[in-house]
C-alpha positions in Angstrom: -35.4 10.8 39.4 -35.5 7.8 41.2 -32.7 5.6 40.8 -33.0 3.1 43.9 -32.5 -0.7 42.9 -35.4 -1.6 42.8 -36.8 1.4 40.9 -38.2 0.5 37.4 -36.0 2.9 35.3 -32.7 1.5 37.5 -34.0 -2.3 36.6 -34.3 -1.3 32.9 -31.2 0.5 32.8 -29.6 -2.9 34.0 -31.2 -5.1 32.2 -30.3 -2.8 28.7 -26.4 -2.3 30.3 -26.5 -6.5 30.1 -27.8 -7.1 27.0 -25.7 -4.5 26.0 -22.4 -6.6 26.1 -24.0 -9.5 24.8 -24.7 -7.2 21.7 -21.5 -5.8 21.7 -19.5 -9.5 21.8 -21.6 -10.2 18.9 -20.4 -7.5 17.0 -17.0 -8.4 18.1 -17.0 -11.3 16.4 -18.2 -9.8 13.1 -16.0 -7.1 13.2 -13.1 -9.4 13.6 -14.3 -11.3 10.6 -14.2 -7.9 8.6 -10.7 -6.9 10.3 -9.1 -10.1 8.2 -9.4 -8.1 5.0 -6.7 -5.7 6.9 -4.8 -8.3 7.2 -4.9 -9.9 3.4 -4.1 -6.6 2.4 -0.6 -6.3 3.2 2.7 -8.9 3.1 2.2 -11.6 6.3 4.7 -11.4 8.6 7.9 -12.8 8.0 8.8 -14.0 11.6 6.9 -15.9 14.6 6.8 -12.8 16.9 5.5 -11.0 14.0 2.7 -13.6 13.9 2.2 -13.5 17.2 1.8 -9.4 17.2 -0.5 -9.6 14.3 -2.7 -12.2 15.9 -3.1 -10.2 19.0 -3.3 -7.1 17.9 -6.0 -8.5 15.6 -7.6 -9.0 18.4 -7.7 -6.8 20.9 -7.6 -3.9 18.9 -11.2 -4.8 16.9 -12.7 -5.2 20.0 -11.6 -2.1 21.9 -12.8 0.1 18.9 -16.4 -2.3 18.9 -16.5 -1.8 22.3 -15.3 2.2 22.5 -18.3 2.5 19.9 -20.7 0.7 22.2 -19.9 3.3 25.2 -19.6 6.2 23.1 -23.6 5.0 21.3 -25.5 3.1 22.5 -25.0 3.1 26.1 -25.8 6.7 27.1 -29.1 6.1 24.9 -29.3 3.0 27.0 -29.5 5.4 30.4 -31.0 8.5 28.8 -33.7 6.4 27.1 -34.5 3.3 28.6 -37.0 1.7 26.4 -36.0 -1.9 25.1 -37.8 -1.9 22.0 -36.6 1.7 20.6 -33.2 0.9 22.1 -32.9 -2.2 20.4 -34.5 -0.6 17.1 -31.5 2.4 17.5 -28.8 -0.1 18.8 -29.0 -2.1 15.1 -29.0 1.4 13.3 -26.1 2.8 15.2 -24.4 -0.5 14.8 -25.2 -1.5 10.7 -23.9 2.3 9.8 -20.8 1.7 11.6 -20.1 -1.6 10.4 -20.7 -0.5 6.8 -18.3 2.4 8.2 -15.7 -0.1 8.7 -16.5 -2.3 5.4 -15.9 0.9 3.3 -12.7 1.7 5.4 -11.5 -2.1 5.0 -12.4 -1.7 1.1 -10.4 1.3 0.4 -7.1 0.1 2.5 -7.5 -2.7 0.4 -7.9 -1.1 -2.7 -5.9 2.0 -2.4 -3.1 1.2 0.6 -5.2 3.9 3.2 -7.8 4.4 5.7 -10.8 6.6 5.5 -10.2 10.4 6.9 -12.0 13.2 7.9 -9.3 15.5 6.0 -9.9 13.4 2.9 -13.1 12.3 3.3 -14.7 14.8 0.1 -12.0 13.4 -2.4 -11.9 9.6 -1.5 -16.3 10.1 -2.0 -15.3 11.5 -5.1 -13.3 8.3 -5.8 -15.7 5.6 -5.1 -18.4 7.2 -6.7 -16.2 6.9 -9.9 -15.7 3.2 -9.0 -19.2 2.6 -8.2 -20.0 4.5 -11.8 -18.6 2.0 -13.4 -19.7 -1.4 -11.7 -21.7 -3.8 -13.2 -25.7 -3.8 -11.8 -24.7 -6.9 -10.3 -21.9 -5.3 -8.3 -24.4 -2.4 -7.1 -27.6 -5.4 -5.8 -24.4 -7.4 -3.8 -23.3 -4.2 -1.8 -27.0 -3.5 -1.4 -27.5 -7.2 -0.3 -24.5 -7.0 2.0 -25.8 -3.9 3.7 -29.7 -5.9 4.3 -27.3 -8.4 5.3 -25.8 -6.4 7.9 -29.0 -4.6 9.4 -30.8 -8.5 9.2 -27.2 -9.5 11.4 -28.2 -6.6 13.8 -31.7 -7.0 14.3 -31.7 -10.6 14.9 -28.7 -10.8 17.7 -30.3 -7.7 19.6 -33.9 -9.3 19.6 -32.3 -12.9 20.4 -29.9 -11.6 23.3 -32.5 -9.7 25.4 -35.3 -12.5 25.3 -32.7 -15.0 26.3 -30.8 -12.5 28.7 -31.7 -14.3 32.0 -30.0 -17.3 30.3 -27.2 -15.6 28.9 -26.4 -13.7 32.5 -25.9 -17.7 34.0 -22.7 -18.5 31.4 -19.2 -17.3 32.4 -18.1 -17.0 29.6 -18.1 -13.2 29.8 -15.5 -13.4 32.2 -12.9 -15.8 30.3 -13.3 -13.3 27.2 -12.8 -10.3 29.3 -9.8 -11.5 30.6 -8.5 -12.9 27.5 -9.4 -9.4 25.6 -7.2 -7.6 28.1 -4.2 -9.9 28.1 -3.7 -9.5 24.2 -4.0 -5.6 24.5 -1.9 -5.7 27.1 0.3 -8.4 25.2 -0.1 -6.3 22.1 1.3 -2.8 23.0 4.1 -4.3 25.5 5.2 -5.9 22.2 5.3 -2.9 20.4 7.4 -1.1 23.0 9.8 -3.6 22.6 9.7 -4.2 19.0 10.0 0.1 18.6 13.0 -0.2 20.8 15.0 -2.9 18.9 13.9 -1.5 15.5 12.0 -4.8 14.9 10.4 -4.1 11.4 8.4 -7.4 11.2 6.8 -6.1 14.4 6.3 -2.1 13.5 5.5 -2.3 10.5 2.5 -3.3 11.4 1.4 -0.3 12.7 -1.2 1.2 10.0 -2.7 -1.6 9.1 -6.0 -1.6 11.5 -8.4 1.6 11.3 -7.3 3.8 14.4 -4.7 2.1 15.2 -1.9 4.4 17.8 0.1 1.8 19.3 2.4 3.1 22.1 5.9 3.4 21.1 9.3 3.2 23.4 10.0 6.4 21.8 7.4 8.2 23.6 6.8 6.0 26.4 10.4 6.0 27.6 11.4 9.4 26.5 8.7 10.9 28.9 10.4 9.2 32.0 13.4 10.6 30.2 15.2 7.1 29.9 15.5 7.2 26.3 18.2 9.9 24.2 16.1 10.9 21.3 18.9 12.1 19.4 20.7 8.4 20.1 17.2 7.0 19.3 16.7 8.5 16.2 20.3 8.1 14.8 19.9 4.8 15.7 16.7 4.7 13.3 17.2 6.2 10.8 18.8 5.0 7.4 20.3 8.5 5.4 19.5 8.9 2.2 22.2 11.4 1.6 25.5 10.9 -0.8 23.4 9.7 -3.7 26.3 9.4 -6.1 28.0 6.6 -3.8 29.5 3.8 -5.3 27.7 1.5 -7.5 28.4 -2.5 -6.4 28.0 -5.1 -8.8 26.5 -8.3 -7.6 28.4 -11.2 -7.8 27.7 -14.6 -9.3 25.3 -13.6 -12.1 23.0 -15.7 -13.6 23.8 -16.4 -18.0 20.8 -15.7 -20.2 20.7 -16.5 -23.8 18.1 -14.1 -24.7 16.9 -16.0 -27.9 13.7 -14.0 -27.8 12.1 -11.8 -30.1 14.1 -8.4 -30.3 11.9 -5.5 -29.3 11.8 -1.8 -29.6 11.2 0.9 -27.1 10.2 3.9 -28.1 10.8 7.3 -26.0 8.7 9.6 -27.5 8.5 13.5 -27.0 5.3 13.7 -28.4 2.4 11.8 -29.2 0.4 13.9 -31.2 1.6 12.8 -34.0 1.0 9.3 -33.6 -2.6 8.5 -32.5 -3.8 7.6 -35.9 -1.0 5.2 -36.3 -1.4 3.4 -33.1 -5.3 3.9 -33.3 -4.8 1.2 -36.5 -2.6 -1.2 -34.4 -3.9 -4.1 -32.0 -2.4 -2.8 -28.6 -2.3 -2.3 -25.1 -2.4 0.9 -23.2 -2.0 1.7 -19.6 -1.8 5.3 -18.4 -0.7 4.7 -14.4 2.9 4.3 -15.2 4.9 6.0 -12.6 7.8 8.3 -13.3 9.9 11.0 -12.8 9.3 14.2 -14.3 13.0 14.6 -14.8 14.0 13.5 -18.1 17.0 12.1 -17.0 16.3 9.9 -14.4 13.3 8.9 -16.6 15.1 7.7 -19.2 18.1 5.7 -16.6 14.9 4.2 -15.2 13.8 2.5 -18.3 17.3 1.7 -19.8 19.0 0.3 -16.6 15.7 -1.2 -14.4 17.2 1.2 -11.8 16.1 3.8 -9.4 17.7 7.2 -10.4 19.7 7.2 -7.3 22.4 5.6 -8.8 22.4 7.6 -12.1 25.6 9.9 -11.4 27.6 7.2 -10.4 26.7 5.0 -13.2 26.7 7.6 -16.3 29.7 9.2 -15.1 31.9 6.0 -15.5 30.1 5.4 -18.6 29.0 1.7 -17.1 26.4 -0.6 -19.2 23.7 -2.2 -17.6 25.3 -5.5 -15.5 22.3 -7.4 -17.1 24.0 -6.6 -20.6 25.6 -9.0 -22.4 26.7 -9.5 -26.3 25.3 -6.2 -26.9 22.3 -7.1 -26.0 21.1 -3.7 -25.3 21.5 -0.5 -28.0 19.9 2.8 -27.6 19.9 6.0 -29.9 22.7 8.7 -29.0 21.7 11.6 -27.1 23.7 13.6 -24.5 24.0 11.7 -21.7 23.4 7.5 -22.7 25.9 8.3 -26.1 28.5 5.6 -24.7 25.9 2.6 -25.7 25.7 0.9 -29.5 23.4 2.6 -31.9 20.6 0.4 -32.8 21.4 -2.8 -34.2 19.4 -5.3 -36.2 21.1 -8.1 -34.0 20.4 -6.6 -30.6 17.7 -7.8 -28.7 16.5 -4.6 -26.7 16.5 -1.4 -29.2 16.1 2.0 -27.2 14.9 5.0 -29.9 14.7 8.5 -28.2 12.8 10.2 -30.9 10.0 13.2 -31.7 8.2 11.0 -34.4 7.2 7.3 -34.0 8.4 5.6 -37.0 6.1 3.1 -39.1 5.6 0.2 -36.9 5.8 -3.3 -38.6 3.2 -5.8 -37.4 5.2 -8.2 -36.6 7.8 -6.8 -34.8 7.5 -6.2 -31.1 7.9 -2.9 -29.2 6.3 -0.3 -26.2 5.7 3.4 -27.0 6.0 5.5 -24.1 4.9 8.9 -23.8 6.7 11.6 -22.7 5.8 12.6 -18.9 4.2 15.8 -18.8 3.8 17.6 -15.0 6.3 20.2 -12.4 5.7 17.9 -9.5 8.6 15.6 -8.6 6.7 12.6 -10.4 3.5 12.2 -12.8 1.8 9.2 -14.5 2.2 8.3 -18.2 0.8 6.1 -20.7 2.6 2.8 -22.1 1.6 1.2 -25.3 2.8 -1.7 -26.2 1.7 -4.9 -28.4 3.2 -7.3 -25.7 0.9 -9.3 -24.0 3.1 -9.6 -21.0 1.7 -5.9 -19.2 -2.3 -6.5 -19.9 -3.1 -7.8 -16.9 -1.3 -5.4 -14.4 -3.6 -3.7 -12.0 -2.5 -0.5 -10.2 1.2 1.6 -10.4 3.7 0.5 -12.6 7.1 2.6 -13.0 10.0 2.9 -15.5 12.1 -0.1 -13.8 9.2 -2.3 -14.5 9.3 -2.5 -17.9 13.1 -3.7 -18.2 12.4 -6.2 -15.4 8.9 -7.5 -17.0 10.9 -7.9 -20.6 13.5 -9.7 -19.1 11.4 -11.8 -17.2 8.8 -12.9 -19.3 9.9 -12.1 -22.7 13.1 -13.3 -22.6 13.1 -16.0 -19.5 15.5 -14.0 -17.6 14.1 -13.9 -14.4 16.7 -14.9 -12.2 19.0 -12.4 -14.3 16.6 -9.4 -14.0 16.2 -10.0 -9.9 19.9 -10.0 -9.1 20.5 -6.7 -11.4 17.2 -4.5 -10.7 14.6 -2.9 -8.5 11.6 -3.2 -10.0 8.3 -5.6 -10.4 6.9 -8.1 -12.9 4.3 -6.7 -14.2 0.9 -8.3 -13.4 2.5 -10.8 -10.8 2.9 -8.3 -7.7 -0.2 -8.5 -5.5 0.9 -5.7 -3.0 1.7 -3.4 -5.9 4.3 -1.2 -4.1 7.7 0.1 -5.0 10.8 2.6 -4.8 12.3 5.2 -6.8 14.5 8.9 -6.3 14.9 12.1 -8.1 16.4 15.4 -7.1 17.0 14.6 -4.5 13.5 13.1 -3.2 12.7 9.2 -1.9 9.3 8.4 -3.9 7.8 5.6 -2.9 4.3 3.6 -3.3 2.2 1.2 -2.1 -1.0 0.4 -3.8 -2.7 4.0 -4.5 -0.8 5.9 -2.3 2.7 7.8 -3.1 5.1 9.3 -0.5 7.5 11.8 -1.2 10.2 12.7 1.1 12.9 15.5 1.3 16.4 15.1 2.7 15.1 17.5 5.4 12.0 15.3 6.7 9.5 17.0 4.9 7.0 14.5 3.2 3.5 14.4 1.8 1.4 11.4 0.5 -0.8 12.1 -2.2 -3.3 9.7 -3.9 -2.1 8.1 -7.0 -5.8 8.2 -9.3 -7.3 11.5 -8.0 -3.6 13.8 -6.5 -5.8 14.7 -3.1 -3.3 14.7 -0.4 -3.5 12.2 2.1 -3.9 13.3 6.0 -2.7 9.8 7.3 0.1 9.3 9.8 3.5 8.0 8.3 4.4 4.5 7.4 7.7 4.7 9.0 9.0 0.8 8.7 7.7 1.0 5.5 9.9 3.7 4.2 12.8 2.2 6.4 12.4 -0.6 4.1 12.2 1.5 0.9 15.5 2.6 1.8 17.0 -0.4 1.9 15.5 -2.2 -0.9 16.6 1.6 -2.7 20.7 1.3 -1.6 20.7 -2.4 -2.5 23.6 -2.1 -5.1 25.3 0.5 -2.5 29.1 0.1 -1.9 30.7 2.2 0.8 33.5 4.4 -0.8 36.8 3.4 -0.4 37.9 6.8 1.8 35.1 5.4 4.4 
């Protein structure tokens, strides 16, 4: 083969190399457009470096993965088949399938809280052919569209950048954008080091949001010179989740509340056989993705006290109400272990009934139903019914604490109240949709679709909220970090320590 310079097949090869980067710029810039959905989908940073490392990272990173799938594509087809026309015709292919790749990842992360995987892949196909199942006509002709879109996109910057090419090779702009590409990656992952070294959570927790996204870490980076102790490192880390029966604080300076609303009933129910026909003659709401433990328990101190179970010992031990509670505000129906509180009262505002039967249910009176969770895993969904309109227009999770902190919010204009006593969400009003909880012995924690559970020994699976399939993603560390400390808010060091 000849491959002299001024061989036909060298010139072609030269000219397609060229218009090559001019076609992969182009799809820098709409990929960067796409990458913004990453972005939207999680909490903005709360600092200016975290800004900084998002902006950069933003990026550089969507343009070393365009530009990896350029090498990795279309140029050996470039050099293997140098024809400008198929090239071009394959390029636009190549490029609108992984576009529509990325699209789909973007949508899910979104959506669900996790990228596309090959581990995955069968179960997360499974799940957006449900979703696509049930979308309107309309719904089905726009993704169409946007797919036309995409291929129209392709076709017309390939055609335009090789009959303009010889115009294109006279602007420097190349160069500039080079240059600044490499500074931010270089910018990027020099902040990361440092940001992984000071345990800078604004910075890491960044670290899953972009699709194939391995940022280098001081852990590795500095333990393979070995100038970093990874013992020291991750003591320094890590934030134990051991002693779960540690002292319970009560926050000072709490906000009054009158709670002049409505009283309303919450039902516990062991069954619910018995009560479809009843509630199939009532005007409510139901919504099955409520969160809880399977352990009965901790279930129940979730929905009376709008607190993770980790402080259940502690707090039913020393027989302590709610701190939200005031003028026997709060009653509940004996049983074994909440026996301390008032029977139900006609004068209390929040009536807890543990019971096998649902009672008749007045029309005018207000209450939830909740079903009994059913499951041998650590945690399962159940169904709330209520006639409130206050949890109609939640969208993904909700758990036990939730419902004490919606009522208090919204039903009885206690928001300040319910923030400074509880963990939990309003329902409805919390776009990221994430949250913490415990149980024997295990963190659970969500955001969006996907649940991680972790042992006291490290061990830890995340598992898909709607479908169960595990999740082969890598771990959200600052994210959990975070749980932790949003879960040991009320935590008060014992006095012995």
């Amino acid at each position: 083969m000849n491959l002299t310079p001024h061989s036909p097949f060298s010139s072609k090869a030269s000219q397609l190399l060229s218009w090559g980067h001019w076609f992969t710029f182009a799809n820098i810039g709409l990929v960067l457009i796409i990458a913004l959905v990453y972005l939207a989908a999680d909490a903005a940073p709360s600092s200016a470096v975290g800004w900084v490392y998002m902006i950069v990272t933003w990026v550089s990173h969507t343009s070393f993965i365009t530009f990896c799938a350029f090498v990795l594509t279309v140029f050996p087809l470039s050099l293997i088949f140098p024809y400008p026309r198929h090239i071009r015709g394959m390029a636009a292919l190549i490029a609108t399938f992984g576009i529509s790749v990325l699209c789909l990842d973007a949508f899910v992360y979104y959506q669900h809280g996790y990228h596309l995987s090959f581990q995955s892949l069968s179960e997360i196909i499974s799940l957006l052919i449900g979703m696509l199942n049930s979308m309107s006509i309309l719904t089905v002709v726009f993704i169409f569209l946007v797919f036309i879109a995409i291929l129209g996109f392709e076709l017309v910057v390939g055609n335009h950048a090789w009959r303009h090419l010889d115009k294109l090779k006279s602007y420097k702009f190349p160069k500039y954008a080079t240059a600044f590409l490499v500074t931010c990656f270089a910018t990027s992952h020099l902040m990361h080091v440092w940001a992984d070294a000071n345990n800078y959570f604004d910075v890491t927790k960044q670290d899953n949001v972009l699709p194939l996204s391995y940022p280098t870490t001081a852990k590795t980076l500095l333990a393979r010179h070995e100038l970093l102790d990874l013992n020291e490192y991750e003591q320094a880390r890590t934030v134990r989740l051991e002693n779960a029966t540690s002292h319970f604080q009560v926050p000072n300076n709490l906000q009054y509340c009158e709670f002049d609303a409505p009283a309303v009933d919450i039902f516990v129910l062991n069954s619910i056989s018995n009560a479809t026909s009843q509630l199939a003659n009532k005007d409510l709401f139901s919504y099955s993705h409520v969160l809880v433990p399977t352990d009965p328990q901790d279930h129940y101190f979730n929905l009376i006290y709008g607190l993770p179970a980790y402080y259940r010992n502690t707090i039913t031990e020393q027989k302590l109400s709610p701190i939200w509670n005031s003028k026997n505000t709060l009653s509940v129906s004996s049983d074994n272990v909440f026996g301390y509180f008032n029977e139900p009262e006609k004068d209390s505002k929040i009536r807890f009934h543990f019971a096998s039967e649902l009672p008749n249910l007045p029309d005018a009176s207000a209450y939830i139903i909740i079903e009994y969770p059913m499951g041998s895993e650590i945690v399962t969904q159940t169904t709330l019914h209520t006639n409130l309109p206050y949890f109609s227009d939640h969208n993904g999770l909700m758990q036990g604490t939730d419902i004490m902190y919606t009522l208090l919010d919204k039903h009885f204009n206690c928001g300040q109240l319910a923030s400074q006593t509880m963990i939990g969400n309003v329902s409805g009003s919390n776009e990221l949709n994430q949250g913490v909880n415990y149980s024997q012995g295990v963190l659970i924690t969500y955001k969006k679709d996907r649940i991680i559970l972790v042992n006291h020994d490290g061990r830890h699976k995340q598992i898909s909220a709607k479908e169960g399939f595990p999740i082969e993603q890598k771990m959200d560390i600052p994210f959990l970090v975070q749980s932790i400390k949003l879960l040991k808010r009320f935590t008060a060091k014992a006095p012995n320590q």
